[in-house]
Z-matrix of the N, CA and C atoms (Angstrom, degrees):
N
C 1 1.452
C 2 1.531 1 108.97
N 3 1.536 2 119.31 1 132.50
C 4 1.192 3 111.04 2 176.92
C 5 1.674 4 122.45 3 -77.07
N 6 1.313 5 92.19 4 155.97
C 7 1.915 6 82.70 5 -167.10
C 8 1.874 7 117.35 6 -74.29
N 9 0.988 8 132.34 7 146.28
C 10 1.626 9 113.04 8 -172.87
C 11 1.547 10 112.29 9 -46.97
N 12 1.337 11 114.96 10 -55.06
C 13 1.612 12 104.82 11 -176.41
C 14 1.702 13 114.93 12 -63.17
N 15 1.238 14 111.96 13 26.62
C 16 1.397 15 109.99 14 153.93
C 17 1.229 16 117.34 15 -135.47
N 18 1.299 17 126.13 16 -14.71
C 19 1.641 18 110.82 17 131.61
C 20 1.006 19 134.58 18 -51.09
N 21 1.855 20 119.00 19 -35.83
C 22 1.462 21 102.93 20 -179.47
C 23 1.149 22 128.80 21 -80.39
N 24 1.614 23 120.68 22 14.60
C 25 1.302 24 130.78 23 163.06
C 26 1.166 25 132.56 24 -61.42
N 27 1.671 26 111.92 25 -23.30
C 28 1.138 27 126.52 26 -174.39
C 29 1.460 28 114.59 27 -126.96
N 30 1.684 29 132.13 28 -21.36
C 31 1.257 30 137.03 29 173.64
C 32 1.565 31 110.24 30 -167.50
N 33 1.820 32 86.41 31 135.66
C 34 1.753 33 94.97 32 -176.42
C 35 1.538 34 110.83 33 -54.85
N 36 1.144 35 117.64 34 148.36
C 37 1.527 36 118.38 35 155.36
C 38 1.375 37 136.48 36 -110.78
N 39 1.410 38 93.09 37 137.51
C 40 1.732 39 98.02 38 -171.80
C 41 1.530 40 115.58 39 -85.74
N 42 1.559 41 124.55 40 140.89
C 43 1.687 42 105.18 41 -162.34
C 44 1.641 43 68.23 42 -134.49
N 45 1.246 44 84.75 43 132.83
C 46 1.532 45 103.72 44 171.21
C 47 1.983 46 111.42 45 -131.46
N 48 1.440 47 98.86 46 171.01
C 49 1.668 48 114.02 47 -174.38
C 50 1.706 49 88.64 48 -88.57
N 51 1.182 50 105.20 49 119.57
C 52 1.596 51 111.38 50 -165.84
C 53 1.451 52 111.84 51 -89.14
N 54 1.708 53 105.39 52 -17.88
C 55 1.558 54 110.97 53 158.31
C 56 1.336 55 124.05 54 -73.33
N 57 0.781 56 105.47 55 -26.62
C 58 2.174 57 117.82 56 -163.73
C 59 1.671 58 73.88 57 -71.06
N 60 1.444 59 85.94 58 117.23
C 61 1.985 60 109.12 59 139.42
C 62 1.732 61 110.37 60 -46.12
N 63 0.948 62 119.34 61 -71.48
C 64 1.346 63 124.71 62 -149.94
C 65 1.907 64 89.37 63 -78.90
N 66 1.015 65 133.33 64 -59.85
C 67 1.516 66 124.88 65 153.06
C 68 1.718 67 108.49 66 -11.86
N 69 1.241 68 114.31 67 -89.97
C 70 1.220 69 112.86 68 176.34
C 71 1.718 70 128.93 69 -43.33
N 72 1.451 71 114.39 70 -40.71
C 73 1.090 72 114.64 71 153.14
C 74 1.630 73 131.44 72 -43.23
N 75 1.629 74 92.28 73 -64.29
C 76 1.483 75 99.21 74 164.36
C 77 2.027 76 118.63 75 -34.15
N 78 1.048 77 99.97 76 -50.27
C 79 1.493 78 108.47 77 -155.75
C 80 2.122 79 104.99 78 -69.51
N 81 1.793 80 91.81 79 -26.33
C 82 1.364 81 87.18 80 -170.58
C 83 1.796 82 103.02 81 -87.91
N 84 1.474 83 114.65 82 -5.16
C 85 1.322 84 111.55 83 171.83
C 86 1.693 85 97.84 84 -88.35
N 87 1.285 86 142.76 85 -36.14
C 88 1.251 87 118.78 86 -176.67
C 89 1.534 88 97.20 87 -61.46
N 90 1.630 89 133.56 88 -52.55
C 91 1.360 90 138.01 89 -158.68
C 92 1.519 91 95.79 90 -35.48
N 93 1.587 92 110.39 91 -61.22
C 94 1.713 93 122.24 92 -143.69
C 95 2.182 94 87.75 93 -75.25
N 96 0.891 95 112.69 94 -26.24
C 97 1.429 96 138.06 95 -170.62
C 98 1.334 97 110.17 96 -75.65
N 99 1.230 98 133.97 97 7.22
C 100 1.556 99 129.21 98 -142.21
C 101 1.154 100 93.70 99 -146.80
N 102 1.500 101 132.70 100 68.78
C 103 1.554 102 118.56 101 -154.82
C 104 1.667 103 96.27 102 -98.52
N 105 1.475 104 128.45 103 6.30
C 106 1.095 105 133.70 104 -163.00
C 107 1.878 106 95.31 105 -119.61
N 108 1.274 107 115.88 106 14.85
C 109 1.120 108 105.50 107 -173.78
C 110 1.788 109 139.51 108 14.61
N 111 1.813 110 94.00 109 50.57
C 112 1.429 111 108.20 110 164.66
C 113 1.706 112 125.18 111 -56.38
N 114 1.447 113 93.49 112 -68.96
C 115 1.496 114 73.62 113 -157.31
C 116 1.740 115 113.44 114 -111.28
N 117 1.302 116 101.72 115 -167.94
C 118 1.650 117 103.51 116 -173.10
C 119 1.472 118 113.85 117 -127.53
N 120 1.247 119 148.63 118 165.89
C 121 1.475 120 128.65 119 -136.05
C 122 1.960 121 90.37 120 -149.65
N 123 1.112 122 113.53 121 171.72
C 124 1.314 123 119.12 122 -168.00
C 125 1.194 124 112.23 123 -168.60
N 126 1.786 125 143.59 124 142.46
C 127 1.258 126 132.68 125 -175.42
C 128 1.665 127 92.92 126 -92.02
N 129 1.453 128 111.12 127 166.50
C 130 1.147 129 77.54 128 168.28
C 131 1.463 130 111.92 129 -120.38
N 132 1.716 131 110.64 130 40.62
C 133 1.274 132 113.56 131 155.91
C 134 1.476 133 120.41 132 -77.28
N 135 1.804 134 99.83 133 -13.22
C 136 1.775 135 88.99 134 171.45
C 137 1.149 136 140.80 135 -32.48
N 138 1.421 137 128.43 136 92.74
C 139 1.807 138 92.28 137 -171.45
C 140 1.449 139 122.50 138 -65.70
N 141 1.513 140 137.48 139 -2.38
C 142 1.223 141 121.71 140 147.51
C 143 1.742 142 113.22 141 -45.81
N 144 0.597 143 100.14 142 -60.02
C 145 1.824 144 114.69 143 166.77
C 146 1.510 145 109.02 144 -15.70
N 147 1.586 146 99.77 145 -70.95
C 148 1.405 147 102.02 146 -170.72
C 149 1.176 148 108.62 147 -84.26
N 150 1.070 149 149.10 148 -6.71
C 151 1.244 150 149.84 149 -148.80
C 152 2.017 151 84.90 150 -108.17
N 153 1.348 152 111.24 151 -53.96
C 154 1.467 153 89.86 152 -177.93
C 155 1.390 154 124.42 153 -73.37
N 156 1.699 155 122.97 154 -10.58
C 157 0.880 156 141.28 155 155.97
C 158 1.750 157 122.53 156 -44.55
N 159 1.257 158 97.52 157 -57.67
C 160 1.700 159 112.73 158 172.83
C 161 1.491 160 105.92 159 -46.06
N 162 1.639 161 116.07 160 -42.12
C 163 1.488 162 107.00 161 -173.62
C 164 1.135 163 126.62 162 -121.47
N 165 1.569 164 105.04 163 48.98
C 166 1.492 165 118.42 164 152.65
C 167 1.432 166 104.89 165 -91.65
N 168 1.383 167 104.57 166 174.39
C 169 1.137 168 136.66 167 169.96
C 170 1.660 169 127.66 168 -57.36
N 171 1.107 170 111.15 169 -42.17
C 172 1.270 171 120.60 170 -178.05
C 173 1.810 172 99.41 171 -104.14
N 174 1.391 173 97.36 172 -179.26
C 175 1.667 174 90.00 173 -178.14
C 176 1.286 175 105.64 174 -141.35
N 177 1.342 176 110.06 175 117.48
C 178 1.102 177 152.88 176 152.94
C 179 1.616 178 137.51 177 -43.72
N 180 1.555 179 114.19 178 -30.13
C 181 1.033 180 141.84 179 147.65
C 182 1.638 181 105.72 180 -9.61
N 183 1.584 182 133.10 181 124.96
C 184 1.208 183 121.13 182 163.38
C 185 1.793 184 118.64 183 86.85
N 186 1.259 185 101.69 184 -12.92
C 187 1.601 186 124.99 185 169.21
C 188 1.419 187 120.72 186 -59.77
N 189 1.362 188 123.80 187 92.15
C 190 2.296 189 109.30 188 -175.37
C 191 1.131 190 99.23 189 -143.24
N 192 1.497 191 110.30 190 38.80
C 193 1.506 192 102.93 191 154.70
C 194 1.326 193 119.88 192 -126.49
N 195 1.260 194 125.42 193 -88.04
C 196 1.486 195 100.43 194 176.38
C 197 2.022 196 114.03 195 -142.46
N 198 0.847 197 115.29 196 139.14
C 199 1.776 198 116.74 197 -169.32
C 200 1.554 199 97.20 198 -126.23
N 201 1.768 200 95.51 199 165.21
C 202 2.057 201 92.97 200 -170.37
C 203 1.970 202 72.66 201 -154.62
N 204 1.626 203 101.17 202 113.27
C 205 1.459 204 124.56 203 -171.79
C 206 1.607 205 81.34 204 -85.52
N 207 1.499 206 121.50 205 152.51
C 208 1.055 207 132.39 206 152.86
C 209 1.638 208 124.99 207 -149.87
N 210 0.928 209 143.02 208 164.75
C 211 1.469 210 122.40 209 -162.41
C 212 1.443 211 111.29 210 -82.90
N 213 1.195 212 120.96 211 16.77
C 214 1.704 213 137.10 212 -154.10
C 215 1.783 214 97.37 213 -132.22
N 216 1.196 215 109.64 214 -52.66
C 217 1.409 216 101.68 215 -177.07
C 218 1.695 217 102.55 216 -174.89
N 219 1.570 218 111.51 217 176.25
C 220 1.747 219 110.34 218 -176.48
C 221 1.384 220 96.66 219 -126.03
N 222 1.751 221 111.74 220 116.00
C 223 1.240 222 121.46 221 -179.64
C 224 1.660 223 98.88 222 -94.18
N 225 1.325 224 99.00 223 162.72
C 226 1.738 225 117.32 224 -160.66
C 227 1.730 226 106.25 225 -135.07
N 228 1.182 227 92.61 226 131.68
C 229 1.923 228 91.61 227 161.11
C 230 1.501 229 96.65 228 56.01
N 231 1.882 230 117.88 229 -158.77
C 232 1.381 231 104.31 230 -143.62
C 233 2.078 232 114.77 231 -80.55
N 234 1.958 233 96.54 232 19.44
C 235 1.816 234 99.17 233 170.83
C 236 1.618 235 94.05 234 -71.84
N 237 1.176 236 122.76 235 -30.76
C 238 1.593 237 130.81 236 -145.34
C 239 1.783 238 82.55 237 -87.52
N 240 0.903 239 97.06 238 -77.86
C 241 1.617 240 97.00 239 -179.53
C 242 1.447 241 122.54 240 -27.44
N 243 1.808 242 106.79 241 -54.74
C 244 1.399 243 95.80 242 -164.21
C 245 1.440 244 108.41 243 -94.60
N 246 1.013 245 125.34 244 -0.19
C 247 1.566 246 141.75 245 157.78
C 248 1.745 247 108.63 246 -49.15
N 249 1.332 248 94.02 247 -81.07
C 250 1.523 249 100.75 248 175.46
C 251 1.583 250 100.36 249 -28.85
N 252 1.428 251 114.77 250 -88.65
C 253 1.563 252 128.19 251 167.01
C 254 1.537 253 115.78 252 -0.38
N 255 0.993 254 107.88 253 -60.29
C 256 1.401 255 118.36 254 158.37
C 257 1.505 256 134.08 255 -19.32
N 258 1.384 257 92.34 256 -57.18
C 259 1.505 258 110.10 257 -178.55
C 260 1.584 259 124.31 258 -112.26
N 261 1.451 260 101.14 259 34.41
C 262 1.443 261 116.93 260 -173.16
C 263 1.745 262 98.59 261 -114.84
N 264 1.431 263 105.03 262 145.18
C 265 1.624 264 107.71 263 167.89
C 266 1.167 265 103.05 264 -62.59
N 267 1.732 266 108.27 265 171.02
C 268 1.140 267 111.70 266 165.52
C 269 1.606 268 127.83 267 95.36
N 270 1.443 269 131.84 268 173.19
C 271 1.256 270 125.90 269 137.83
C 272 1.834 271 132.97 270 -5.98
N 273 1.429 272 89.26 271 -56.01
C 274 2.090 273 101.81 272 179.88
C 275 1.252 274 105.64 273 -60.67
N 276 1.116 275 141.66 274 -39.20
C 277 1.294 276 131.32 275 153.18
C 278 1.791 277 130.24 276 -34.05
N 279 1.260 278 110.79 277 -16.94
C 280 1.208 279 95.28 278 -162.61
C 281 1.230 280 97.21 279 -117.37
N 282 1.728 281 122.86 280 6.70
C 283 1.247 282 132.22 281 162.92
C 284 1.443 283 108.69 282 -48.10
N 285 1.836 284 119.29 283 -26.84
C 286 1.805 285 109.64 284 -149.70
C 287 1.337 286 85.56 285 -76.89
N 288 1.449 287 147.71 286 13.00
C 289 1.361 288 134.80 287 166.66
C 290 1.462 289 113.00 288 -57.87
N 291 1.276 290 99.30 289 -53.14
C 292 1.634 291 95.55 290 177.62
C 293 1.465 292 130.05 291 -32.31
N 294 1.592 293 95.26 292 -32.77
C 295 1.495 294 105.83 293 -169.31
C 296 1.306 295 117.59 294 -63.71
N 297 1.365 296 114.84 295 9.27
C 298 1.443 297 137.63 296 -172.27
C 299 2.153 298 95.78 297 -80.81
N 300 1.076 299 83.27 298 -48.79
C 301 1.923 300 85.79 299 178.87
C 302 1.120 301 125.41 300 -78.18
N 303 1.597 302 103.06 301 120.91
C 304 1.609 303 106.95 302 -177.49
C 305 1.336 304 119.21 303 -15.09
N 306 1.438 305 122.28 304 137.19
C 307 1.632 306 125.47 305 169.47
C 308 1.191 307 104.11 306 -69.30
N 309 1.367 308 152.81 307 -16.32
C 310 1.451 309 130.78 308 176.35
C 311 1.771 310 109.83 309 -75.13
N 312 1.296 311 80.35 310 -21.31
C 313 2.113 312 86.55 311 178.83
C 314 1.355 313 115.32 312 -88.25
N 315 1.038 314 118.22 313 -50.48
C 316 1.724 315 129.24 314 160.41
C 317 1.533 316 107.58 315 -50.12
N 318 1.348 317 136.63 316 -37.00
C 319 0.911 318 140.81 317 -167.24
C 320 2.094 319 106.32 318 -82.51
N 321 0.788 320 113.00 319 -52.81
C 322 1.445 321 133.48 320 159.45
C 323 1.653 322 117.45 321 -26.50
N 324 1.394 323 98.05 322 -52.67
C 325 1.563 324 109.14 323 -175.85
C 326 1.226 325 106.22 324 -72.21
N 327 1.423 326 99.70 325 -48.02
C 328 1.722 327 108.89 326 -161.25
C 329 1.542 328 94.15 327 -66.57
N 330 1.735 329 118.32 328 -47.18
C 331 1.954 330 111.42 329 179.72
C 332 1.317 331 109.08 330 -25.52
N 333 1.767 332 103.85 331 -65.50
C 334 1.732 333 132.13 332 -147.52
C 335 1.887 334 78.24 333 -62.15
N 336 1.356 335 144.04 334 -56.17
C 337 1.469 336 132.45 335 -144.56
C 338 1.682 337 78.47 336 -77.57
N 339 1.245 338 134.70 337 -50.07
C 340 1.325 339 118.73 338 -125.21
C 341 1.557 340 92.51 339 -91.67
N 342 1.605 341 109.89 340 -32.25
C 343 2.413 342 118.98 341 171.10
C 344 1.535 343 82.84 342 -39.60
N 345 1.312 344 137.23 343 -73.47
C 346 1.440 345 133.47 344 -146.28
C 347 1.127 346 123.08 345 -99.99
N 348 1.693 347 136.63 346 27.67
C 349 1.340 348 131.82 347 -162.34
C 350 1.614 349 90.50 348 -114.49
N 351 1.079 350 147.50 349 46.67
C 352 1.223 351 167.59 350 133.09
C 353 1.417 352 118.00 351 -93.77
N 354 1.567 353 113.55 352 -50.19
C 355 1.606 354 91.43 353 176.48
C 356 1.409 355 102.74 354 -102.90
N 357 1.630 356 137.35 355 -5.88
C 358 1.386 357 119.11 356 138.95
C 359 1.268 358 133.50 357 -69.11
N 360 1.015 359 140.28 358 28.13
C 361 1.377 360 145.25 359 -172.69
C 362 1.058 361 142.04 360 -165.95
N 363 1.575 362 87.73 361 -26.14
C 364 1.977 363 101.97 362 166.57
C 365 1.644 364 113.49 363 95.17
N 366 1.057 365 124.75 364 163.99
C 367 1.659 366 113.72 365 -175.67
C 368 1.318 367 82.23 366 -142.54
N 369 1.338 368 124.14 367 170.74
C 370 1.483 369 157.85 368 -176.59
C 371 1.632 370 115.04 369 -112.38
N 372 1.245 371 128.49 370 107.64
C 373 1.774 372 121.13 371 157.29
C 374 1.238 373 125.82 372 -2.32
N 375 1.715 374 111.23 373 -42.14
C 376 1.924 375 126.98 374 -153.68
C 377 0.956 376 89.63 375 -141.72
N 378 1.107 377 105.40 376 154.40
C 379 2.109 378 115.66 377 154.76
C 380 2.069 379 97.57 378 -79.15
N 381 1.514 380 74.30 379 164.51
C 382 1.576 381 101.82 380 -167.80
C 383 1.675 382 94.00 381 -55.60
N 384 1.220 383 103.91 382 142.88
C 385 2.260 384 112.34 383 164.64
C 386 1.655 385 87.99 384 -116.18
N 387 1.904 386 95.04 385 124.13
C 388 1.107 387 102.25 386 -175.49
C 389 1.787 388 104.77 387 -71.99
N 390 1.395 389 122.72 388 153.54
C 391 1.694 390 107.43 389 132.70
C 392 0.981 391 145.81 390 -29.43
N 393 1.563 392 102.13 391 152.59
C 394 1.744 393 113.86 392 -172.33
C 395 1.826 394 95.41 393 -37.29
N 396 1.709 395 90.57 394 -68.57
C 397 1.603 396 109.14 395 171.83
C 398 1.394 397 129.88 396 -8.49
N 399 1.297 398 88.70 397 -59.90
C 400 1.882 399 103.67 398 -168.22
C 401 1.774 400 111.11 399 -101.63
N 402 0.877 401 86.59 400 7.28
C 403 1.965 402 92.88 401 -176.42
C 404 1.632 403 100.31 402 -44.06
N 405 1.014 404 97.69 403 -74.89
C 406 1.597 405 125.61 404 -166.92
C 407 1.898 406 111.83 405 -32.31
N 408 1.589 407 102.71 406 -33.06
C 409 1.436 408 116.21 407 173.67
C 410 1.238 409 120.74 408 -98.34
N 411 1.869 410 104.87 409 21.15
C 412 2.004 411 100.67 410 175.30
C 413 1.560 412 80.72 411 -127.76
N 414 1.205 413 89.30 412 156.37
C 415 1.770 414 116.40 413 163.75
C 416 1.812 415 100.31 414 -65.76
Protein backbone atom coordinates (compact mmCIF):
# COMPACT_ATOMS: atom_id res chain seq x y z
CA UNK A 1 0.00 0.00 0.00
CA UNK A 2 1.33 3.30 -0.82
CA UNK A 3 2.00 5.53 2.09
CA UNK A 4 -0.36 8.85 2.09
CA UNK A 5 2.52 11.31 1.62
CA UNK A 6 2.98 9.73 -1.66
CA UNK A 7 -0.33 10.01 -2.74
CA UNK A 8 -0.52 13.39 -1.73
CA UNK A 9 1.87 14.23 -4.33
CA UNK A 10 -0.36 13.63 -6.85
CA UNK A 11 -4.15 13.91 -5.38
CA UNK A 12 -5.89 15.40 -2.34
CA UNK A 13 -7.56 12.91 -0.18
CA UNK A 14 -10.86 12.72 1.06
CA UNK A 15 -11.12 10.83 4.63
CA UNK A 16 -14.41 10.17 5.37
CA UNK A 17 -16.63 8.28 8.45
CA UNK A 18 -16.85 5.02 6.48
CA UNK A 19 -20.00 4.12 8.52
CA UNK A 20 -22.11 7.29 7.98
CA UNK A 21 -24.67 6.52 5.19
CA UNK A 22 -24.76 9.96 4.14
CA UNK A 23 -20.67 10.03 4.28
CA UNK A 24 -20.72 7.26 1.96
CA UNK A 25 -23.33 8.72 -0.07
CA UNK A 26 -21.54 11.87 -0.09
CA UNK A 27 -18.35 10.19 -1.38
CA UNK A 28 -20.15 8.30 -4.29
CA UNK A 29 -21.53 11.77 -5.53
CA UNK A 30 -18.01 13.37 -5.39
CA UNK A 31 -16.71 9.83 -7.22
CA UNK A 32 -19.51 10.17 -10.17
CA UNK A 33 -18.62 14.13 -9.79
CA UNK A 34 -14.91 13.96 -10.28
CA UNK A 35 -14.70 14.01 -13.99
CA UNK A 36 -11.04 15.23 -13.61
CA UNK A 37 -10.14 12.34 -11.57
CA UNK A 38 -8.49 14.35 -8.65
CA UNK A 39 -8.77 12.92 -5.71
CA UNK A 40 -8.61 9.64 -3.65
CA UNK A 41 -10.82 8.83 -0.59
CA UNK A 42 -10.01 7.07 2.76
CA UNK A 43 -12.20 5.86 5.83
CA UNK A 44 -11.05 7.32 8.45
CA UNK A 45 -11.14 4.19 10.42
CA UNK A 46 -8.05 3.31 8.38
CA UNK A 47 -5.49 2.93 10.72
CA UNK A 48 -3.02 4.10 8.13
CA UNK A 49 -5.37 7.00 8.41
CA UNK A 50 -5.01 7.46 11.93
CA UNK A 51 -1.74 6.78 12.38
CA UNK A 52 -0.86 9.73 9.92
CA UNK A 53 -3.29 11.68 11.65
CA UNK A 54 -1.58 11.09 15.14
CA UNK A 55 1.52 12.82 13.56
CA UNK A 56 0.49 15.96 12.49
CA UNK A 57 0.75 18.91 14.08
CA UNK A 58 -2.53 19.89 14.98
CA UNK A 59 -4.89 17.38 16.62
CA UNK A 60 -7.12 15.60 15.10
CA UNK A 61 -8.13 13.41 17.84
CA UNK A 62 -12.11 13.19 18.03
CA UNK A 63 -12.53 14.03 14.17
CA UNK A 64 -15.57 11.43 12.25
CA UNK A 65 -16.67 13.47 9.86
CA UNK A 66 -15.04 14.46 7.01
CA UNK A 67 -11.21 16.04 6.18
CA UNK A 68 -9.62 16.80 2.46
CA UNK A 69 -5.50 16.13 3.06
CA UNK A 70 -3.65 18.21 0.63
CA UNK A 71 0.04 18.77 0.38
CA UNK A 72 -0.51 22.51 1.52
CA UNK A 73 -2.66 21.96 4.48
CA UNK A 74 -5.85 19.62 6.06
CA UNK A 75 -9.13 21.36 5.68
CA UNK A 76 -11.99 20.27 8.16
CA UNK A 77 -15.82 20.47 8.32
CA UNK A 78 -17.60 22.77 5.77
CA UNK A 79 -13.52 24.13 4.21
CA UNK A 80 -13.36 20.26 3.45
CA UNK A 81 -16.67 20.17 1.99
CA UNK A 82 -16.72 23.21 0.00
CA UNK A 83 -13.28 22.66 -1.34
CA UNK A 84 -14.04 19.28 -2.56
CA UNK A 85 -17.29 21.12 -4.11
CA UNK A 86 -15.07 23.10 -5.76
CA UNK A 87 -13.65 20.69 -7.89
CA UNK A 88 -16.71 18.82 -8.91
CA UNK A 89 -18.59 19.30 -12.41
CA UNK A 90 -21.57 20.72 -12.51
CA UNK A 91 -23.82 22.71 -10.09
CA UNK A 92 -21.30 21.47 -6.84
CA UNK A 93 -19.04 23.77 -7.93
CA UNK A 94 -20.87 26.68 -7.35
CA UNK A 95 -21.46 25.67 -3.76
CA UNK A 96 -17.58 27.28 -3.08
CA UNK A 97 -19.69 30.56 -2.85
CA UNK A 98 -20.59 29.84 0.45
CA UNK A 99 -17.12 29.94 1.35
CA UNK A 100 -17.73 33.56 1.38
CA UNK A 101 -19.35 33.08 5.13
CA UNK A 102 -17.44 33.22 8.06
CA UNK A 103 -16.14 29.63 9.06
CA UNK A 104 -17.51 29.85 12.55
CA UNK A 105 -21.04 30.10 10.79
CA UNK A 106 -20.48 27.60 8.07
CA UNK A 107 -18.90 25.63 10.58
CA UNK A 108 -22.02 25.52 12.95
CA UNK A 109 -24.35 24.19 10.28
CA UNK A 110 -22.15 21.68 9.05
CA UNK A 111 -21.62 20.52 13.36
CA UNK A 112 -25.67 20.69 13.79
CA UNK A 113 -25.91 18.22 10.15
CA UNK A 114 -22.97 16.16 11.09
CA UNK A 115 -24.39 15.72 15.72
CA UNK A 116 -27.40 14.09 13.72
CA UNK A 117 -26.46 12.29 10.46
CA UNK A 118 -26.67 8.99 12.29
CA UNK A 119 -30.14 9.18 13.35
CA UNK A 120 -30.99 10.89 9.94
CA UNK A 121 -29.41 8.55 7.86
CA UNK A 122 -28.52 5.52 9.48
CA UNK A 123 -24.89 4.12 9.89
CA UNK A 124 -23.59 0.77 8.57
CA UNK A 125 -21.66 -2.19 10.84
CA UNK A 126 -18.35 -1.63 8.26
CA UNK A 127 -17.22 1.08 6.21
CA UNK A 128 -18.10 0.92 2.58
CA UNK A 129 -15.66 -1.99 0.29
CA UNK A 130 -15.18 -0.11 -2.69
CA UNK A 131 -15.70 -1.90 -6.29
CA UNK A 132 -13.74 -3.83 -8.53
CA UNK A 133 -14.29 -0.30 -10.39
CA UNK A 134 -13.41 2.06 -7.76
CA UNK A 135 -10.61 0.18 -5.95
CA UNK A 136 -7.93 2.07 -7.49
CA UNK A 137 -9.41 5.54 -5.87
CA UNK A 138 -9.39 4.18 -2.04
CA UNK A 139 -6.36 3.84 0.03
Amino acid sequence: MKKIEDILKKHPIVLFDGVCNLCNTSVQIVIKNDVKNIFKFAPLQNPEVQIYLQNQKEDFNGVDSILLLTPQKIYTKSSAALTIAKNLKGMYALLYVFYLIPKPIRDLVYDFIAKNRYRWYGKQDQCMIPTKALKNKFL
